[in-house]
C-alpha positions, 0 to 999 in steps of 0.5 A, a space after each residue: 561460372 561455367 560456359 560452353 566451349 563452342 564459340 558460336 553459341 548464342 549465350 556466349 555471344 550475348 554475354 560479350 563480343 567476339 569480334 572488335 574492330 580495329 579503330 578506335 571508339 567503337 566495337 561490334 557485338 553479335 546477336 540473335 533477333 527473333 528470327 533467328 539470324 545473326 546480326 551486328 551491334 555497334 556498340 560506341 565507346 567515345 567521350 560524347 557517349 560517356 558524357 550522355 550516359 553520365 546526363 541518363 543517369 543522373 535525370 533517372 536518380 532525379 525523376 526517383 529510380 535510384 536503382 540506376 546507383 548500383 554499380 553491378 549493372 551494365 549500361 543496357 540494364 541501367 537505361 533499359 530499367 528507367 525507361 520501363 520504370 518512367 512508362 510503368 510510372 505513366 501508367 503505359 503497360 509494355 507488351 512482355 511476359 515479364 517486367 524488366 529484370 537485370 542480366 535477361 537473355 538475348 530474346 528478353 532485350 530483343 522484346 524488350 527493345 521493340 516494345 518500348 519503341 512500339 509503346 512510345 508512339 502511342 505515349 505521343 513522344 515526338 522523338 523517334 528510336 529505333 531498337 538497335 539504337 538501345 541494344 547499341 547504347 546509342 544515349 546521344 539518341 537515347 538522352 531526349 527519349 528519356 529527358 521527356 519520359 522523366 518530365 512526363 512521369 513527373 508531371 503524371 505524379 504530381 496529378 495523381 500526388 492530389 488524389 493519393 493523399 486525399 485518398 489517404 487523408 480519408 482513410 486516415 479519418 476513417 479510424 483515427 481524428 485529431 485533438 481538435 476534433 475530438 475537443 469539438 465534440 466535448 464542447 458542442 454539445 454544451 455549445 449548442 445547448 447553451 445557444 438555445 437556452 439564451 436563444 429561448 430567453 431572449 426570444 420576442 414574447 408577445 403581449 397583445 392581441 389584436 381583437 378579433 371583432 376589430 377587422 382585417 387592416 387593408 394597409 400592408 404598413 399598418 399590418 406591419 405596425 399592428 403585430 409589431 405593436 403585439 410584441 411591445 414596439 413602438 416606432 415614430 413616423 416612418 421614412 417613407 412617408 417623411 420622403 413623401 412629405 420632402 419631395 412633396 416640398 421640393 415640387 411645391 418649391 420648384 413650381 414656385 409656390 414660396 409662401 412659407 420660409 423653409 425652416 418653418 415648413 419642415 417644423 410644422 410638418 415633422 410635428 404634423 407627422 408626429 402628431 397623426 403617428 400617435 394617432 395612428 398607434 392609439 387607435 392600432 392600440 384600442 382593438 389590442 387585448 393583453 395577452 397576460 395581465 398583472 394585478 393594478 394594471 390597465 389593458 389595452 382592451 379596457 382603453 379601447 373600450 373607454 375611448 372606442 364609444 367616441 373614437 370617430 369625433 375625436 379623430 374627427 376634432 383633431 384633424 379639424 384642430 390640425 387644419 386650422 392651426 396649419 391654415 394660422 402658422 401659414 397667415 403669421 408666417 407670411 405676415 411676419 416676414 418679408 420677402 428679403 427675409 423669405 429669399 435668406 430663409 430659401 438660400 439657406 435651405 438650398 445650401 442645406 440640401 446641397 450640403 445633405 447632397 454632397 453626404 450622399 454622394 461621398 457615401 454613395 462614392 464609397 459604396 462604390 468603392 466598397 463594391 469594386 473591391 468586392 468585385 475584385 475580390 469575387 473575380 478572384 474567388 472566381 478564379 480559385 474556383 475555376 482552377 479548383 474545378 479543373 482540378 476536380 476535372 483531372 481527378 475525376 479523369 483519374 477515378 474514371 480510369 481507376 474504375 475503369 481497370 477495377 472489375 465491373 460487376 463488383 462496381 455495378 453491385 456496390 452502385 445498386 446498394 449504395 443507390 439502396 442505402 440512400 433510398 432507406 435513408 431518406 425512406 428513413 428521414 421522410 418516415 421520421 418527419 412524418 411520425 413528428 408531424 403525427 405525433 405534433 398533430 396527435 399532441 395538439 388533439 390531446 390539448 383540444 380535447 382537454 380543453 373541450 369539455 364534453 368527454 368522458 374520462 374513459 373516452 379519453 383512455 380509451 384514446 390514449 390507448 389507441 394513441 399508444 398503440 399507434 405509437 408502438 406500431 410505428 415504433 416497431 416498424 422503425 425498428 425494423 426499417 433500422 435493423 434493415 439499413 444496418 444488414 444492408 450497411 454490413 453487406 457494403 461495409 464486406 463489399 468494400 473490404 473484399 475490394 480493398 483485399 484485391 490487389 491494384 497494378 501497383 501492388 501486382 507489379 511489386 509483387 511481380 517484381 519481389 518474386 523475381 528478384 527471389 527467383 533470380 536469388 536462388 537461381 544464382 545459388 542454384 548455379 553456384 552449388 552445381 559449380 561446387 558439385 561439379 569442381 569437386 567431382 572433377 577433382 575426385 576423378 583427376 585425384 583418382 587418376 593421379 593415385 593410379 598413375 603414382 601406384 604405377 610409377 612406384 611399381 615400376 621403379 619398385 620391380 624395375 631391378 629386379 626384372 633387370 637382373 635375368 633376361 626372363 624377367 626382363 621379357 616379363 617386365 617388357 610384356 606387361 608393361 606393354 599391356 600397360 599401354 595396351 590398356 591406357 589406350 582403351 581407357 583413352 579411346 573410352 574417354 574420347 568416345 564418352 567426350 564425343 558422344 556429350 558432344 553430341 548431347 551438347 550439340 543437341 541440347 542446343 538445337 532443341 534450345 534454337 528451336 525453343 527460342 523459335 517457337 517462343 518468338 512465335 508465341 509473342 508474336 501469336 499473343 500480340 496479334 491476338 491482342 490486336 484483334 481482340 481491340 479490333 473486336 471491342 471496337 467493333 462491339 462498341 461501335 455496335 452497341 452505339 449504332 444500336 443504341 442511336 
């Protein structure tokens, strides 16, 4: 490649160093900062800094940027690169033009330094850097900057790791499903038809009714008893009432009223409950009517009849009845046995009871148990769930920086129309809930008007028109209201695609950095053709001078006898090779006066260039304060906006 060959231009000086110190380990580069002036890098070269660089690389290939394997690159580029590559990863954006690229100029690494020290304060990095200590390569400083920059671009893609493969995972089921699923859907439909086929066989069906003319029951057990009697169920005496009866007996007993042996007492009252129970369901079965009767069979209806003339003395005879043989088993049991015989027949209902008592406390014990490890097992659901919220919480975070970077007024509108498609939807469910009840209400009349036997055959036409005509009406403006809901679902469906069509960070700074990687490309084809053009024109004009200079020789030594032969010859001889030199000097003074003036050109081009990097410094640091003010400015509005709000 072709350089310049003045000493003191700045590429030179930024492609390598000019001076280098005596001692060993250590070498001294001249540089250009923004300003302008010169300034000198200590560039160390020990064992230490060999070691480090060694550590930076291999944390940069374990942290995923495998560009630091490229041999071609110098240390700067390698270092510089990961850095710029773990902040980007954190989602940081360096103040520059352009991201980083390899071989940049010396204002580039000079920008690129300062904004990678201005941006790691505000990633909260508790190392502190200085810029000449990157343009130096300084890894002993530099290796904990980027150990925490690593650790922290891991930990930011294990975060956004949950929410990239959900975010994919639904696309993926937007387009494409799994066998399973969609062996699911083969089988649900005769799953579910199958369910209610059984559910409507085994269905409870009723078979009385309880008469109209019977009354209203006041007690809630006997309401109870009476619609599960309807459908064909028949209990004995309930629990309730046996407890009753048992703490009945354990305060007679604790009170000291021992007239009757224990075992007895429970027999007689068990058959006592019994026996009011059948009762009780007779005289529930006697205001029932069967709802369907078979032929050769006897209905409820026509028993309650039969037995209804005299219901009230017969359950009058049969609690007379159950009186007196109670008041007689109490005379012959107290005849019949002892007292010896009373405290043996006590002792082992006492032991009966502790026996039932110790049941229920080992049942009760392992209930307990039971209800410890469902504890447990709730402290831990409780636990999964709390970390699961947290996790939603960071994702949530991420989806409200996301939406923060996309642009508002497209948010905004795909809120109001989603917002819109979910008041058709339940404008749509409400209308069609309504259309049911009115169409089960409509159903209904029709079965009261068949029933009904005062109307006409054309009245009854002339409904069923009115009723089709509603029905097509309503029909018509769902039709409408669906038409609606699938224009408004098209227009989100074209919302949606065309931000999916515009470009995220990620895919902009890929973009970015392919582009420049093709400019770098045919840059370097570019400077190597001129390379090529400008070596064979140099060579075209020394092959061209050479052939001159030859011609000249072989006219000289060619005609050099026979001017030596006569002395006018000679003279003629001496004259034009006097004009000769006369004539090589003038083409020397031309070529030192074109080299003079390229000189100049040079000279020139390279001012206009110093002068080029001045104003380019300027504009950064223009673009920076005008970004600092327009924070200031945002600021400012927001604390406005709330001041006006409150």
């Amino acid at each position: 490649m072709l350089r310049s060959c003045d000493p003191l231009h700045p590429s030179n000086m930024a492609a390598t160093s000019v001076f280098q110190r005596a001692r060993t380990g250590s070498k001294i580069g001249v540089q250009y900062d923004q300003e302008g002036n010169l300034i000198q890098v200590e560039t160390r070269e020990d064992e230490e800094q060999n070691i480090k660089l060694s550590e930076i690389l291999e944390l940069l290939l374990a942290a995923g940027y495998f560009r630091a394997r490229i041999k071609g690159l110098s240390p700067f580029d390698k270092v510089v690169g990961g850095m710029t590559w773990c902040i980007t990863t954190c989602n940081f954006d360096i103040d520059v033009d352009l991201l980083f690229q390899e071989n940049s100029t010396i204002g580039q690494k000079i920008a690129l330094t300062e904004n990678i020290v201005s941006v790691l304060p505000k990633m909260k990095c508790p190392h502190r850097l200085e810029p000449h200590q990157i343009q130096g390569l300084d890894f002993i400083h530099i290796f904990p900057v980027i150990q925490w920059l690593v650790k922290r671009a891991i930990e930011t893609r294990e975060e956004m790791g949950d929410s990239i493969r959900a975010y994919s995972i639904a696309q993926f089921h937007k387009t494409h499903s799994y066998p399973e699923d969609e062996d699911f859907l083969q089988k649900k439909g005769r799953a579910v038809k199958a369910v209610l086929d059984i559910s409507e066989v085994y269905k409870p069906r009723r078979k009385y009714k309880r008469q109209v003319e019977a009354g209203e029951l006041l007690d809630e057990e006997s309401r109870v008893h009476s619609t599960l009697l309807e459908y064909g169920r028949r209990y004995g005496f309930s629990k309730h009432s046996k407890q009753d009866k048992a703490e009945d007996r354990k305060a007679s007993l604790a009170a000291g009223t021992q007239a009757t042996p224990p075992g007895m007492t429970e027999t007689s009252e068990e058959e006592e409950l019994e026996a009011a129970e059948e009762l009780r369901i007779k005289t529930l079965m006697t205001n029932m009517a069967a709802m369907a009767t078979g032929e050769g069979t006897l209905t409820a209806s026509a028993v309650g009849q039969i037995v209804g003339l005299q219901s009230e003395e017969i359950k009058q005879i049969a609690s007379e009845y159950a009186e007196k043989q109670s008041g007689l088993s109490s005379e012959e049991r107290s005849e019949r046995f002892g007292p010896l015989q009373q405290h043996r027949r006590l002792l082992a209902s006492l032991n009966k009871q502790i026996q039932q008592k110790t049941k229920q406390l080992e049942e009760l014990q392992a209930k307990h148990d039971e209800l410890q490890e469902g504890g447990e097992e709730a402290k831990t659901k409780l636990a999964e769930a709390t970390e699961h919220t947290e996790r939603l919480d960071s994702e949530l975070q991420a989806l409200q920086q996301l939406e923060g970077q996309a642009d508002s007024s497209l948010l905004d509108q795909l809120r109001a129309l989603v917002s819109m498609n979910e008041r058709l939807k339940n404008q749509e469910h409400e209308f069609r809930t309504h259309c049911r009840e009115e169409m089960s209400r409509l159903q209904q009349n029709i079965e009261d008007l068949k029933l009904a036997s005062g109307e006409d055959t054309e009245e009854k036409m002339e409904r069923n028109q009115l009723i089709d005509k509603q029905y097509n009406l309503d029909r018509e403006k769902l039709q409408k209201i669906r038409l609606l809901m699938a224009r408004r679902n098209r227009e989100i469906a074209i919302l949606q695609r065309k931000m999916d069509e515009v470009p995220s960070r990620a895919e902009l700074t890929q973009y970015q950095k392919r582009f420049i990687e093709l400019y770098s490309q045919v840059s370097a084809t570019h400077k190597e053709t001129k390379q090529f053009f400008t070596l064979y024109n140099t060579l075209d004009d020394k092959k061209v001078y050479l052939e001159k200079e030859v011609n000249l020789l072989n006219s000289i030594h060619d005609n050099f006898q026979q001017a030596m032969s006569s002395s006018s010859a000679k003279e003629q001889f001496l004259r034009q090779m006097e004009q000769i030199v006369e004539g090589i000097k003038q083409n020397r003074i031309k070529m030192e006066k074109k080299k003079q003036e390229n000189k100049m050109r040079r000279d020139q081009l390279n001012d206009d260039h110093l002068e080029l990097l001045d104003k380019q410094r300027l504009y950064f640091k223009t673009v920076k304060d005008f970004k600092e003010e327009c924070r200031k400015n945002e600021m400012l509005l927001s604390k406005l906006r709330a001041t006006g709000t409150s």
